[in-house]
C-alpha positions as a Markdown table, in Angstrom:
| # | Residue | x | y | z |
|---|---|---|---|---|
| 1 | Unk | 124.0 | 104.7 | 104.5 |
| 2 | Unk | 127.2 | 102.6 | 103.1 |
| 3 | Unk | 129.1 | 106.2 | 103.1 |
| 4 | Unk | 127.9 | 107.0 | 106.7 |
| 5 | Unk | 129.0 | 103.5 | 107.4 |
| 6 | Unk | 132.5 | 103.7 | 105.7 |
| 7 | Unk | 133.2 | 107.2 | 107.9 |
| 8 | Unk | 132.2 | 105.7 | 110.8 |
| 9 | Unk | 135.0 | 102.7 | 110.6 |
| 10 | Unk | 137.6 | 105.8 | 109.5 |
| 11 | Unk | 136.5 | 107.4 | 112.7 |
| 12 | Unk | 137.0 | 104.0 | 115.1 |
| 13 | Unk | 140.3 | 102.9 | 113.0 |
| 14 | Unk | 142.2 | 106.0 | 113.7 |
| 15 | Unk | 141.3 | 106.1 | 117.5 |
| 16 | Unk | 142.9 | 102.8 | 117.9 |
| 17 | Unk | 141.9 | 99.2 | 118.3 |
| 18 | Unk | 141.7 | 99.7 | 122.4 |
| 19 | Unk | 139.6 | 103.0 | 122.6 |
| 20 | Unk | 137.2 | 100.9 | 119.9 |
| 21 | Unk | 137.0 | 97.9 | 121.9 |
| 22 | Unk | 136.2 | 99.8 | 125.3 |
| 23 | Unk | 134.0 | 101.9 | 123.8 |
| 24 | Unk | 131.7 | 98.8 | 122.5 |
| 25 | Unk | 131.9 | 97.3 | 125.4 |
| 26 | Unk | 129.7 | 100.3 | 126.6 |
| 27 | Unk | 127.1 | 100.1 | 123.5 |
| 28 | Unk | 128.9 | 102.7 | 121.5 |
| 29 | Unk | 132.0 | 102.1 | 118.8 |
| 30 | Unk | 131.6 | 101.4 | 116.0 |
| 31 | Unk | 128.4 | 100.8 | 113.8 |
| 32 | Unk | 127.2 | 97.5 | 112.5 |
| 33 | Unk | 126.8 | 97.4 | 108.9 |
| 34 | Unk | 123.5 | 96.8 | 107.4 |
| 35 | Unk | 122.5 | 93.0 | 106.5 |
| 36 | Unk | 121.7 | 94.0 | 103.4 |
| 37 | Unk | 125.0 | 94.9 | 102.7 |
| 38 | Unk | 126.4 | 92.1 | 103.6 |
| 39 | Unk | 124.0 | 89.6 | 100.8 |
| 40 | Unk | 125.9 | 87.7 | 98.3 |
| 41 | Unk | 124.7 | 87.7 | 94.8 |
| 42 | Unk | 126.0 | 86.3 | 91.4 |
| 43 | Unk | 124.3 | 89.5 | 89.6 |
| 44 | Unk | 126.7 | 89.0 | 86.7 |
| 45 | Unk | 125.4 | 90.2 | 83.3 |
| 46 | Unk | 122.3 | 91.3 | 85.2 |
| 47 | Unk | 120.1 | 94.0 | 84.2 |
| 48 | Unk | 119.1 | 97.1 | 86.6 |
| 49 | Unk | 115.5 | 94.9 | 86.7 |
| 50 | Unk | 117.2 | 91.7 | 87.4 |
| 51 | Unk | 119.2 | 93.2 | 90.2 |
| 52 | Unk | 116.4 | 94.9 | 91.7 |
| 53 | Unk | 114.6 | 91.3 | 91.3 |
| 54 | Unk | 117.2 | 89.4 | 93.3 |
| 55 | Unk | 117.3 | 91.6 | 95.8 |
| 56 | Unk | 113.6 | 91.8 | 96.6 |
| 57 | Unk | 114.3 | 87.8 | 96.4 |
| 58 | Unk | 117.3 | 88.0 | 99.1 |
| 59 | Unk | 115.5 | 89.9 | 101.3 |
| 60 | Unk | 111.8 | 87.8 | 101.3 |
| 61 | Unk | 114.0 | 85.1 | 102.2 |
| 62 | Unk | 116.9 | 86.5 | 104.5 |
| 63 | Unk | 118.2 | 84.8 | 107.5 |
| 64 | Unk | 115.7 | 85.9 | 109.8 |
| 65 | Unk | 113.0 | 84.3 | 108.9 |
| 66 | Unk | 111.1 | 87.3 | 108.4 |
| 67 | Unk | 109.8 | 89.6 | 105.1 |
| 68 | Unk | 111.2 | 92.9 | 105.3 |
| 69 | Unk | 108.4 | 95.5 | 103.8 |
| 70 | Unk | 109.7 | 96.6 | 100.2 |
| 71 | Unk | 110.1 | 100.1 | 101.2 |
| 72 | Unk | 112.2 | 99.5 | 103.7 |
| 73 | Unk | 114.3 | 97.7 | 101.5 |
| 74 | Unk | 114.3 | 100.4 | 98.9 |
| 75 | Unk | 114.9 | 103.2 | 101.7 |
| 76 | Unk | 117.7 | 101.1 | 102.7 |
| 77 | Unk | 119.3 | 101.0 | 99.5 |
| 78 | Unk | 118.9 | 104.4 | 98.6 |
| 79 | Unk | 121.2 | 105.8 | 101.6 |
């Protein structure tokens, strides 16, 4: 998903800053990147369980108020 993600904004960039703009103003440009990309965590010295840990944690708790089924978040991840 980050990869897909990354092309995407190669894509929109070298078409210029206008034919981006106009084209999000019609629901199309370019994509928005996945929340769970976007999480801040202090996962220094961490191990792979620990990581795995905090995010489960980050995303139980994100901004929307609402648990986002573990699968989802490891289908997410695994992109």
């Amino acid at each position: 998903m980050l990869s897909e993600w990354m092309a995407d904004q190669v894509y929109w960039k070298k078409l210029g800053e206008k034919e981006s703009a106009e084209a999000t103003l019609h629901s199309k440009g370019p994509k928005e990147l996945s929340w769970i990309w976007k999480i801040e965590l202090d996962l220094s010295g961490e191990t792979v369980e620990g990581v795995a840990g905090a995010v489960a944690e980050a995303v139980e708790s994100n901004s929307t108020g609402m648990a986002m089924p573990r699968r989802a978040v490891n289908d997410e991840t695994k992109k």
